[in-house]
N, C-alpha and C positions, 0 to 999 in steps of 0.2 A: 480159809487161809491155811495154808500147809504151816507141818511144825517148823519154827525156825530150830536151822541146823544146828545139829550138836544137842537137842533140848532133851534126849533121849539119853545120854552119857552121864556122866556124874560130876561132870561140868556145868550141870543146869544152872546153878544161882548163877556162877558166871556169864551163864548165855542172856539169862533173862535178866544181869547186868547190863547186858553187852545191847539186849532187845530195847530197856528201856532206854536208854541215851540214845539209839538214834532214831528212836521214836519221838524225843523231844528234841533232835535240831532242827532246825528250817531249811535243810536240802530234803529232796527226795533224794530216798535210800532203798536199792535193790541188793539182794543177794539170790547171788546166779551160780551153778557148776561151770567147770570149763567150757560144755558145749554150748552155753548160753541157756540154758536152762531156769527160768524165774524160781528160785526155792521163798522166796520173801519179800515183803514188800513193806513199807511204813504206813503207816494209814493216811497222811496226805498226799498220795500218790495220784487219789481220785479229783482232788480239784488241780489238779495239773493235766493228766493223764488223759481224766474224763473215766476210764474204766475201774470196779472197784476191788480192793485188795486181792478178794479171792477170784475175779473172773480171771486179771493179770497172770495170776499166780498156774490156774489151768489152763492159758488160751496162748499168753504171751510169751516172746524168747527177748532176751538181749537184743538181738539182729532186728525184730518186728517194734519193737519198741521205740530202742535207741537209733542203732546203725552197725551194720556189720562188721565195720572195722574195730569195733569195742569189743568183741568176742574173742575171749581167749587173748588179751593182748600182751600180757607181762610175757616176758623172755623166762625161761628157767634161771631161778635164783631170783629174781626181782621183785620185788616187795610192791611197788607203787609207780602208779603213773598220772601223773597229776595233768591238771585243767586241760579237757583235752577237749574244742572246741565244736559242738554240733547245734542242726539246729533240728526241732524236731515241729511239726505241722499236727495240730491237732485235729479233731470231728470237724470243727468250724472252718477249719482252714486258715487259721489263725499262727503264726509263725513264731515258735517258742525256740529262743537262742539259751542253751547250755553252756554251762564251763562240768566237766567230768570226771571225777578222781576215780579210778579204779585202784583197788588195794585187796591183797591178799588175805585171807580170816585165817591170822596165827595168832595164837595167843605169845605169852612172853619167853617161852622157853621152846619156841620153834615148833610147837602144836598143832596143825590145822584144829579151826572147829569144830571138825570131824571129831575128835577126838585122839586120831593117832597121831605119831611124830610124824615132820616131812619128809621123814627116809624110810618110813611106811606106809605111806599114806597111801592110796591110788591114786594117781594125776585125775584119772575122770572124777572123783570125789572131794576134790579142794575146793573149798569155797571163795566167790569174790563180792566185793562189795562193791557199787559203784553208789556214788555219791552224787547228783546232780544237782547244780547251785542254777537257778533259773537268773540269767542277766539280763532279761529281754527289755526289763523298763532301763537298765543304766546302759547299755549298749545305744539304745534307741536318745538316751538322754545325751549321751558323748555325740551320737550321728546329729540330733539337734545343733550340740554347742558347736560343733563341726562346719555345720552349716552356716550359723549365725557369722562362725569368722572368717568363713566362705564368701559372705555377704559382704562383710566391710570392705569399704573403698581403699582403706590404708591394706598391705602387709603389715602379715602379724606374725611374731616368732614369742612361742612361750619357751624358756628357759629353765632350767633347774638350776640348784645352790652352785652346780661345780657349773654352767655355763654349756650344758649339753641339750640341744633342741630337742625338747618334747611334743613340738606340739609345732606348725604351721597352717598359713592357708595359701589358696591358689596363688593370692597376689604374693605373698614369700618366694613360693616355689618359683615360681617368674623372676623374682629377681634374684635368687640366687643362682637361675641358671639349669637347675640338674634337676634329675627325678625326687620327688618326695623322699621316696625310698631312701636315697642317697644322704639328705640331710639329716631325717630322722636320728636320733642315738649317737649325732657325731658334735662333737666341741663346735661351740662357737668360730675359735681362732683356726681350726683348721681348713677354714675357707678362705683366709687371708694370707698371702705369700709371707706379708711380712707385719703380723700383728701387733708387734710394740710399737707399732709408726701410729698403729690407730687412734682414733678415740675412743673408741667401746673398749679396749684394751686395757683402759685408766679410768675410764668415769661406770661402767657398767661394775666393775667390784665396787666401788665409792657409793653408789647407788643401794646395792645388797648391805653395805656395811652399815649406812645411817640410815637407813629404810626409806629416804628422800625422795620423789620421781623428780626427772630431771629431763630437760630436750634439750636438741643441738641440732646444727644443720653438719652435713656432711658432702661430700662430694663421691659418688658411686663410679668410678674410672670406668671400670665393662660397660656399662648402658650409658656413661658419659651422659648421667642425669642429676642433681640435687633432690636431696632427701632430708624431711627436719623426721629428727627421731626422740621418740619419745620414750620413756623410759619407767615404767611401774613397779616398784620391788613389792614382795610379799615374803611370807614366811617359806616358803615353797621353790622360789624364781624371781623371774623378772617377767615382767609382759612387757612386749618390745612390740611398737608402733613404729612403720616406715610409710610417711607422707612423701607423695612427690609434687617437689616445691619449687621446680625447674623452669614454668614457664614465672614465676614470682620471680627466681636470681636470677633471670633473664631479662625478665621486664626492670628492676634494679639497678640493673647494670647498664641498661640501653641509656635508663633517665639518665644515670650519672656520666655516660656520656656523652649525653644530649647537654647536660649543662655543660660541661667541658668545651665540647664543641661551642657556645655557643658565649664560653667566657673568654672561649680563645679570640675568636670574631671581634668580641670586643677590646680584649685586649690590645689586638695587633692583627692585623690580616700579612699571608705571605708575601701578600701583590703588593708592591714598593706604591706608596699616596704621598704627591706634592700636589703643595698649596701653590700659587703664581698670584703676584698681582699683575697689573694694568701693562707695565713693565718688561713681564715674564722672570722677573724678581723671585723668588722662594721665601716663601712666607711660614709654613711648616714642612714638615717631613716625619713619614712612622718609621719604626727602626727597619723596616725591610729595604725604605728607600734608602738609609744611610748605610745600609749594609751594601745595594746595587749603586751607589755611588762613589763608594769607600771614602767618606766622610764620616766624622760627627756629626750629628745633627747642629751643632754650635758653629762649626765651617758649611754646610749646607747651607744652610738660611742665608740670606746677604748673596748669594749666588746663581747669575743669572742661565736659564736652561742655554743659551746662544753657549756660557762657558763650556760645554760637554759636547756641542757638538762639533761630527769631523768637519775637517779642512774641506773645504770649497762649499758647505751648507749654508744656505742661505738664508738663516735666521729670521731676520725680517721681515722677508717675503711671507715664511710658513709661520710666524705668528700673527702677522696682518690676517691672514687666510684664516688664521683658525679663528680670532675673532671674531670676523666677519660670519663664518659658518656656525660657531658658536657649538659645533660639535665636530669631532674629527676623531677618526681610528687609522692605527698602520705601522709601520715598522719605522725606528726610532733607532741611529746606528749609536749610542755614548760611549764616550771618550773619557775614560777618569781619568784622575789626576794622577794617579800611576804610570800612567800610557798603555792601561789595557781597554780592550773596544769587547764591548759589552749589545748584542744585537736586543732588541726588546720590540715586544707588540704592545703598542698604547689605546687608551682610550682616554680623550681627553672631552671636557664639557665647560662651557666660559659659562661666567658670571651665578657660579651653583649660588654667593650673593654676590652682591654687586662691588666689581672691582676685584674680587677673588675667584682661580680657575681652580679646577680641581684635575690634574691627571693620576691616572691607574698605570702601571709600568709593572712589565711581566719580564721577566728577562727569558729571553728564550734561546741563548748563543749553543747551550746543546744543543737544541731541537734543530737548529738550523744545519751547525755541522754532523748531527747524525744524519740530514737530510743528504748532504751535501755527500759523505762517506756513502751512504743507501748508492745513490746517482753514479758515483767511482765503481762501487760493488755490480750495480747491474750493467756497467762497462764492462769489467771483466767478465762478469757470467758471460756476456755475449760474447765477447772473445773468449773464453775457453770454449762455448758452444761451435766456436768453429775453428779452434782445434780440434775438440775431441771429433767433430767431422771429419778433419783432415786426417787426422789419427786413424779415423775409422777407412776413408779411402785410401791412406799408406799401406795400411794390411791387407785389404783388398789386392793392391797392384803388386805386392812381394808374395801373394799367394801362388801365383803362377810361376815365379821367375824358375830357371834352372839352373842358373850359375849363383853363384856368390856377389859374383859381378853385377848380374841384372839385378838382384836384391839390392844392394848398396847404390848402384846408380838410379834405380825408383825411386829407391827413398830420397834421395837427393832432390830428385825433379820435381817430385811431387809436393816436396816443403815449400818450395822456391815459385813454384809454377802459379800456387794458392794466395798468394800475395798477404800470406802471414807472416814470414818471414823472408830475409833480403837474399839470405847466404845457409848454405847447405853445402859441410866436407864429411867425408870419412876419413881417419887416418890409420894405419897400422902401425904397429913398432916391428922396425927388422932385426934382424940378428944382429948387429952392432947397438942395438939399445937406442938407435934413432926413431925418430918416426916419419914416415912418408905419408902422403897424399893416394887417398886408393883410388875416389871420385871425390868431383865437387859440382856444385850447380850455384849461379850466380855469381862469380869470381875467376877470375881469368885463373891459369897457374899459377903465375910468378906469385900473384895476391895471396892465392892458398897457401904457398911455400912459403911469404910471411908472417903469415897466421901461425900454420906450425912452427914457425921459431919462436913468433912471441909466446906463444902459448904451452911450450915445452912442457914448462914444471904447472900446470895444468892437467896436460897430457897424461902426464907422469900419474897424476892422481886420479884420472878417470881410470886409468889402467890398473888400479887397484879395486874396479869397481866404487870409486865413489865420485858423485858427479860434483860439477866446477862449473862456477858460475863467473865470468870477469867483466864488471861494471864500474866505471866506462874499459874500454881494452888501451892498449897502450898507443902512444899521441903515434906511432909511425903503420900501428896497425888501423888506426882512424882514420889518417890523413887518406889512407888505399881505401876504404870501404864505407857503405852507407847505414851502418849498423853500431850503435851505441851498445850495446850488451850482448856476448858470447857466452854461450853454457855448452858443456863440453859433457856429453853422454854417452854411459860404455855400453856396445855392445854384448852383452853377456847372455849366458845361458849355463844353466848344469855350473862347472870349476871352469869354465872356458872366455875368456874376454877378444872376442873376434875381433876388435878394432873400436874406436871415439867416434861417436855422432858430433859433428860440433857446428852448431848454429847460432847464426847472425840477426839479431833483431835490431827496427829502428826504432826505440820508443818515444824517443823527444826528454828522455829523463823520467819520463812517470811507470809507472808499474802498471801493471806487475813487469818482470825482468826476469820470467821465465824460473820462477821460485813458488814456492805455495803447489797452486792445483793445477795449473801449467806445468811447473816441474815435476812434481808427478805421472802426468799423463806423457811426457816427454821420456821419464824413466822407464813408465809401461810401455812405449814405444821401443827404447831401446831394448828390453828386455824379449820384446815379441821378435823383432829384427834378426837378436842373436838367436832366438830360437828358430825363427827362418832360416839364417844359414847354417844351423845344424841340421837341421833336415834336407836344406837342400846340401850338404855334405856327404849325407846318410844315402841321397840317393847317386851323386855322384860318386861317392866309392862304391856302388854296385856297378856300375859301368864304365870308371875308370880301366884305360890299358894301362896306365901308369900307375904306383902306389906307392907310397912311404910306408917301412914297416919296422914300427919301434918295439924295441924289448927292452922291456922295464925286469928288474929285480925286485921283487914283493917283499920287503923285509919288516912292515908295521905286523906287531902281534896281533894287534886288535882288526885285521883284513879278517872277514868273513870265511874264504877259504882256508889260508893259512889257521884259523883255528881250528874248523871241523876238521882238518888233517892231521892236528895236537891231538882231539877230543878222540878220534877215529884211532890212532899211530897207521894211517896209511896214506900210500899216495893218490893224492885226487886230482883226478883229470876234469875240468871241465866239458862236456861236447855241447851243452849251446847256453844262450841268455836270448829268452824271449819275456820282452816287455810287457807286460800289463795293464790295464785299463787302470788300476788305480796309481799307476808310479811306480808298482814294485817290476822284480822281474823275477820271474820262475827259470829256475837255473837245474839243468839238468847236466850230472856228473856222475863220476864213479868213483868208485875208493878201493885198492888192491895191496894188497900188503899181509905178510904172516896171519894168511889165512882167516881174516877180517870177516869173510863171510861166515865163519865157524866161531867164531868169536861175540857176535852181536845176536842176538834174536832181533825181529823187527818191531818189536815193542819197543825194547829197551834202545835200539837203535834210533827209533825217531823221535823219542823223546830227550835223546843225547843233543840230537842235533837241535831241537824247538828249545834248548834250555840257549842258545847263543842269542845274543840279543838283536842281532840283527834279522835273523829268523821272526817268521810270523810261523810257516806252516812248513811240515815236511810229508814228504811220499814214499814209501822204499817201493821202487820201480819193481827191485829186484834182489835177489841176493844167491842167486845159482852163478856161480863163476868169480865174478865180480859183484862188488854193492853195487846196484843203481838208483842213485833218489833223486826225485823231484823238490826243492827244495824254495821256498816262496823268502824272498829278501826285499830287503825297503833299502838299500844301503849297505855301506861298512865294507864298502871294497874299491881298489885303485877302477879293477874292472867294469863292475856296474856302474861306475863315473863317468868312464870314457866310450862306455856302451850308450849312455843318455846322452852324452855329448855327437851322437853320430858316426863315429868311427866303428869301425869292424873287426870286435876281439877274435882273433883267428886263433888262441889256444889259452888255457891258464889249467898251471899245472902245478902241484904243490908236494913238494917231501923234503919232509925232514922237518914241517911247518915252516919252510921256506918255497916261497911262491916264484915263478916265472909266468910277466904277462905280454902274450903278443899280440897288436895291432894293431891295421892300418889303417892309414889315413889318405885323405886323394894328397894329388904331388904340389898342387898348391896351395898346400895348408899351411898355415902359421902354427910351426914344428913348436917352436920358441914358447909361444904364448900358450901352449896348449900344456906342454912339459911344467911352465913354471907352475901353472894352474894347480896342475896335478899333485906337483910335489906340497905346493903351499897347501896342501886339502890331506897331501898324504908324507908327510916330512920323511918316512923312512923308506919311501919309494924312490928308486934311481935309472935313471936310463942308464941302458948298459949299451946298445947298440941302435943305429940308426941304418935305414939300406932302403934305396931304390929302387925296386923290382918292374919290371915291366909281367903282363899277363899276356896269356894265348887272350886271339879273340872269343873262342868257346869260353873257357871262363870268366871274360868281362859281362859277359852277354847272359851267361845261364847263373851265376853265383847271384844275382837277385831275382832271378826268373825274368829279362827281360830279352825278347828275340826282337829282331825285324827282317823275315823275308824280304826277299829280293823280290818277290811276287805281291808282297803285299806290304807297304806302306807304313800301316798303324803300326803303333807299337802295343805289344802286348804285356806292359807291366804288372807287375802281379801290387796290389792293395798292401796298405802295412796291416791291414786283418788277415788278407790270406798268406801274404806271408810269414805272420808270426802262428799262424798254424800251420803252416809247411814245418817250419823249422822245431814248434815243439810236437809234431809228428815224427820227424826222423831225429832229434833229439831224445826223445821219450822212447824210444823202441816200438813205436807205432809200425814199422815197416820189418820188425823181426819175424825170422818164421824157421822153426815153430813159435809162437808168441808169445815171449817171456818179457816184452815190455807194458810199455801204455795201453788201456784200449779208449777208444776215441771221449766215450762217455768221464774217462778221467780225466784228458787232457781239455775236454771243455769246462769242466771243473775249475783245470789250474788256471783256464786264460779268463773264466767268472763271466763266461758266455752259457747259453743254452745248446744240447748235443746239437739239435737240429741246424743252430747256428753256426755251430763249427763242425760240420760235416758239408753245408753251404760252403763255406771260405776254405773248406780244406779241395773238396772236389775240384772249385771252381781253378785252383792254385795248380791242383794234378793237372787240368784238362787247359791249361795255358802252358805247362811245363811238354807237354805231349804235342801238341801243334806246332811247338816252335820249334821241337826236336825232331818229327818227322817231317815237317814242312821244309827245313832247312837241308836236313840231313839226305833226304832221300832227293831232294832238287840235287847236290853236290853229284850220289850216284849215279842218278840219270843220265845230266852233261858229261860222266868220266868214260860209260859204259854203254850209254845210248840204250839203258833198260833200268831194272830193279834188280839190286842183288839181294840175295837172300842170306 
């Protein structure tokens, strides 16, 4: 055995102090150099080890012994590092678990061993001491106890004094939910949201304080299970037992409601029991029956069943009868003495003893009238099922129409024709605030021109978009027609009320009366209607010669353009509104004014404009000359209203954040209805001018891309897809050159189609605009010139 360190200095008694005491503890005790180096060892190192003092001390290192990570571990300056967990395998193969203290050899005035101080000392020359405490048998003894409450059927929670879990098993872990780990080291109540509501809250210290154990039942809400918990204090804790006792409060609860049920039975059943004698006399009664009688049982008694029943029953007959049968079931209509009728399903049985009958009476007069309400209800189901078919063939036949007029005369024919209803009008309001008859089906004129007088202030209310219903109609509007109930439906779409659907039903008094889920489908009908003839408006003002062309004054702040013209300070021109698949319309304009293009970058530009709320998205097209942006709107403008409503904004132009909007309408438009519409959606807008224009026939014909040669027949209308890529082509600068606008890849973008799609609907729009332009144009040369001019 080498000398222990320091024995050589003048420090020896101290070392050989220092030798004998941890010769006599019961860890094994190494002293090692920083490099792991064995300088010493204790002498029962051998019955641990296996190897003996002195081979350890020549063969062995720290690392080869213990574990590598024990080499050298203290930080500079650090004195100790305690229990530091290994296990070490001997010759046998036998598994010896450690606890480790390594500690520095200074004496008490900052000395290493060595002998020098530690700001002399050589780092390679410090001495360490490791201490190992063998835990293998109480490690192994906790893995046992470990196990044992592994084993137990109950959850187990051991506690300490202040109520922090030490200690659980599987079945714990289970029902609290979460990792081991997690519960470990943490407060009891901190698993409880709201712990003073508990019981362990108040009896678990009460348990620690008299040292009593103590059980209770609980109710566990998360596993929605019963648990009786037991309770063992000690000097130490508590040992907490958690039984689950839930199929027991189960079975508990079922008996005691087994008895319940079964005292109820005797008590009194629900089903009303009379007694009868020979007579049909009442001899008892339970209170169900005096309840379904509305009697005391004291006026009961003495009371013959003949007394309850209705007028024209023929008592005698059907008590002979049941006699005779001696049993009898069926419905049973009673008449109380109130005068209310009470329907009931019986069973009755003669002589249960002799001379006395026994009936069972159920009252069943809901059952019946739900039945009866069910029977009404699939009345209507089938009649709305062939409405909504008629609904579904009215849209059908106004899908085709061209005019206004064939839309509203369909509609008409097709109500009347289906033998749902008797009568079918339109009405419109003229410019004097009357209303007129547009079509009617099933009613001569003169009749209909009844109708709209009685129905004026009716009228009046559909034309506010809200529908009217008149049941019965008035005695000189009945006397003319075969129809008990008028409802008066607006035709509406977008701010626009096109004219009154108003129809005639005969129902005999019963419902429904065109209210409920009839009147709904009748709204969605009107509703589809007016948006039929705004399309078909949309396409008859592309081919109108004729045209209405109203100019309104923009004067609402909150108008979409009028404010990017504030936001901008320039003047913004509109050049188009093309519509969008989702409702909105991508609006392409320009803005010109002290020098705006030098004023904005296109950053701060389109997010000027995306801060307006009517904005979704914006585009700067451009900004060499003038600003050009593409600019995406849901709304917030007179324009975009009267754009969805089918009309043809032909300019809007804004300065000063005052707007000017022009556009037409075909010549037979309801000027009137369309204005009030407008104003009521837009209070600060004003018509300023109203004017009739007539068009060359080149621009009725080419302003929606539609021709008809003289040579050929078809029409060649262009799609609302290809046309609303025409228009955001030559809206967007798609046709500039050199190319300072759109290029196709963006304006498929705006319209939220794929390029390939809109290069489709764009060509297909060019190469329909080119046929009809040379087709026509060049036929004209021909006959003037008797050749081609060039």
């Amino acid at each position: 055995m080498s000398t222990f360190p320091g024995s050589g200095s003048r420090r020896t008694p101290e070392v050989r102090f220092y030798r004998l005491a941890m010769e006599s503890l019961p860890d094994t005790v190494f002293v090692a150099s920083r490099d792991g180096t064995i300088q010493w060892v204790c002498a029962n190192v051998a019955a641990v080890f296996g190897p003996t003092p002195a081979s350890i001390v020549e063969s062995e290192t720290v690392a080869s012994l213990l574990s590598p990570t024990l080499v050298d571990p203290l930080d500079l300056g650090e004195r100790r590092l305690e229990n530091q967990p290994i296990t070490v395998t001997d010759a046998d193969g036998v598994a010896h678990r450690f606890l480790v203290t390594v500690t520095r050899l200074t004496d008490d005035d900052g000395a290493s061993a060595s002998g020098a101080a530690d700001t002399d000392t050589d780092a390679e020359d410090e001495a360490l001491v490791y201490a190992c405490r063998d835990v293998t048998d109480v490690e192994r003894l906790k893995d046992e106890l470990e196990a044992v409450f592994d084993r137990v059927s109950d959850a187990f929670v051991a506690l300490d004094t202040t109520f922090v879990v030490t200690s659980l098993n599987d079945h714990a872990v289970e029902l609290f939910g979460r990792p081991r780990e997690e519960v470990l080291g943490r407060e009891l109540w901190s698993f409880s949201p709201d712990p003073e509501s508990t019981q362990a809250f108040e009896l678990f210290p009460r348990a620690l304080e008299t040292g009593e154990p103590l059980s209770y039942e609980t109710y566990f809400e998360p596993q929605d299970r019963w648990y009786e918990v037991q309770v063992f204090p000690s000097d130490t804790g508590l040992s907490v037992y958690f039984r689950d006792v839930t199929s027991r409060v189960e079975d508990q609860r079922e008996l005691e409601a087994s008895e319940g049920r079964f005292r109820t039975l005797f008590e009194g059943t629900l089903d009303a029991l009379v007694l009868a004698d020979d007579e049909g006399t009442y001899l008892d009664a339970n209170p169900a029956a005096c309840d379904l009688f509305g009697l005391p049982r004291a006026e009961l008694v003495g009371r013959s069943v003949g007394d309850f029943a209705a007028p024209g029953f023929d008592f005698d007959a059907a008590w002979d009868g049941f006699l005779g049968a001696e049993s009898m079931r069926g419905e049973f209509e009673l008449v109380r003495p109130d005068g209310d009728t009470r329907v009931t399903d019986f069973t009755a049985r003669a002589n249960i003893r002799p001379g006395e009958h026994l009936s069972v009476l159920r009252d069943v007069t809901e059952r019946v009238e739900r039945e009866r309400q069910l029977e009404v209800q699939r009345d209507e189901l089938a009649h709305l099922n062939r409405i909504n078919r008629l609904v579904r063939e009215v849209n059908r036949a106004i899908v085709g129409a061209d005019t206004r007029g064939e839309v509203l005369s369909g509609v008409c024919r097709r109500l009347v024709a289906a033998d749902v209803y008797q009568h079918a009008l339109v009405v419109s309001e003229t410019a004097g605030g009357r209303f007129e008859v547009v079509t009617a089906a099933g009613l001569s004129p003169a009749t209909a021109e009844a109708v709209v007088t009685a129905f004026e202030r009716e009228l009046i209310t559909a034309g506010r978009r809200v529908t009217s219903v008149i049941a019965p109609p008035a005695p000189e509007v009945r006397s003319a027609v075969d129809a008990d109930v008028f409802g008066c439906f607006p035709l509406a779409y977008g701010g626009t009320v096109h004219g009154v659907l108003v129809i005639g039903a005969d129902r005999g008094g019963e419902t429904p009366v065109l209210v409920g889920e009839e009147g709904s489908l009748l709204d969605d009908l009107g509703s589809t209607v007016g948006k039929a003839i705004t399309a078909v408006t949309a396409r008859r003002l592309l081919h109108a010669d004729e045209v209405v062309t109203l100019e309104f004054a923009v004067d609402d702040a909150d108008d979409v353009f009028n404010e990017l013209g504030r936001r901008l300070d320039a003047t913004v021109t509109v050049t188009g509104l093309v519509p969008m698949a989702d409702g909105r319309h991508a609006c392409y304009l320009t803005a010109e004014g002290r020098a705006v293009a030098d004023a904005w970058d296109e950053e701060t530009l389109r997010e000027t404009v995306e801060a307006l709320d009517a904005v979704d998205d914006c585009r700067v097209i451009s900004v060499e000359e003038a600003v050009r942006l593409e600019v995406h709107a849901d709304g917030g403008s007179p324009a975009l209203a009267l754009e969805s409503q089918g009309t043809h904004v032909r300019t809007v132009s804004v300065t000063n954040g005052q707007g000017t909007l022009v556009v037409e309408v075909p010549a037979e438009s309801n000027v009137r209805s369309l204005v009030a519409g407008l104003v009521a959606d837009y209070p600060d807008t004003r018509l300023v001018r109203k004017l009739t224009e007539r068009r060359s026939t080149e621009r009725a014909g080419y302003i929606g891309g539609r021709h008809t040669p003289v040579s050929d027949e078809r029409e060649q209308d262009l799609t609302e897809k290809q046309l609303a890529a025409l228009r955001a082509a030559h809206a967007g600068g798609y046709y500039d050159w050199p190319r300072r606008g759109s290029s196709a890849q963006e304006l498929a973008v705006a319209l939220g189609v794929a390029p390939a799609t809109y290069h489709q609907h764009l060509r297909a729009a060019e190469g329909k605009l080119v046929d009809a332009f040379f087709g026509d144009k060049w036929r004209l040369c021909r006959e003037s010139t008797g050749g081609f001019r060039r």
